[in-house]
N, C-alpha and C positions, 0 to 999 in steps of 0.2 A: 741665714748665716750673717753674721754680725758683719763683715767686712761688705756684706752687698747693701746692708741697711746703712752702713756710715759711705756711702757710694766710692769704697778703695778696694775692688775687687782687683784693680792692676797691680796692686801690690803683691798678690799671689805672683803673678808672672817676676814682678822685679825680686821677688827673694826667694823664687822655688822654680823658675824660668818651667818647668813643665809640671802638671798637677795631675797626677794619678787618682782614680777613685773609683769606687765598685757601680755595678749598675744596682743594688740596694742604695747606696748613696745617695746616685740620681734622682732615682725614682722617689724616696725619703722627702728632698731636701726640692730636687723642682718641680716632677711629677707632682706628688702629693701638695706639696706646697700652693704650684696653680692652683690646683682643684681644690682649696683649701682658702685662695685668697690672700693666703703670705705676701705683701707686696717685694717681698724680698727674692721670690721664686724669679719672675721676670727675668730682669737685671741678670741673673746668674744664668739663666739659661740663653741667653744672647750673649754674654761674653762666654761662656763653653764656646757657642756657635762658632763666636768670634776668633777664638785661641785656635779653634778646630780638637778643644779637647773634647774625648769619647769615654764612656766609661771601660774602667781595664776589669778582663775577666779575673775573678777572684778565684786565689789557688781553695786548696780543697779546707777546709775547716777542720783542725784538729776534733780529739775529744776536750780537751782543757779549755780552747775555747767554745765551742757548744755548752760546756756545761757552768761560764760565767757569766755575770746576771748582765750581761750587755744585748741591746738590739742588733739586730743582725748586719745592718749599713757598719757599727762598732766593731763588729765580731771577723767583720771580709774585709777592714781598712785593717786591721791587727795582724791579719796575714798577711795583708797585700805587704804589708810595710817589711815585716820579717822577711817574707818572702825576697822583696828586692834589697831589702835592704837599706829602704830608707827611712824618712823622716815620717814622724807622723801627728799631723794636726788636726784635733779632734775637741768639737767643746764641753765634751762628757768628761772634765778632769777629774772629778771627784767621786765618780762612779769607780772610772776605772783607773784612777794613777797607782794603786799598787801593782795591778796586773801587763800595765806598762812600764812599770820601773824594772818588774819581775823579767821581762821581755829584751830591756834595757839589758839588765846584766847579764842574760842567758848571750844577749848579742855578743857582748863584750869577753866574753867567757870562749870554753871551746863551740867548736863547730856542732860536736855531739848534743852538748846540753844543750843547745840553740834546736836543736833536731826533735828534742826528747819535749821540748815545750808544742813546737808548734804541729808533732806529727799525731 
């Protein structure tokens, strides 16, 4: 994760005060990562420790997203986020920003078509 390699993981807390994420995520980015020798895994798994953040159970995965071409940490942060309703920071922009902007508007749109995407 870029913000643990430029050592401003605190900046997550000062402009998101709590950080939501799947346990795909975790496992992704610091699981895998230790095991893997990322010196960037560390760092983030001692300030999780730190924050006391946990990874959040991800709701169910549509079919729409099952069947776009994203990893699955990608595919359970797209719902989380619809799901609550928030924000979402992800460094696959170019994989997936159509299907985020697509998300984007469905938000912004009724309740139904927001439904119709993510069910």
């Amino acid at each position: 994760m870029v913000l643990a390699k430029l050592n401003l993981l605190h900046l997550l807390k000062q402009l998101y005060g709590t950080v939501l994420f799947t346990e795909s995520v975790y496992r992704e980015v610091v699981d895998n990562g230790m095991r893997q020798g990322y010196p960037d895994a560390v760092p983030l798994f001692h300030y999780f420790q730190q924050e006391g953040w946990q990874p959040t159970p991800a709701p169910p995965l549509s079919l729409s997203i099952l069947t776009a071409p994203l990893d699955r940490g990608e595919q359970e942060s797209i719902m989380l986020a619809a799901d609550r309703g928030g924000r979402l920071l992800i460094d696959e922009i170019v994989i997936i920003y159509s299907f985020v902007a697509e998300i984007h508007i469905f938000k912004h749109s009724t309740r139904r078509k927001l439904e119709c995407l993510t069910n």
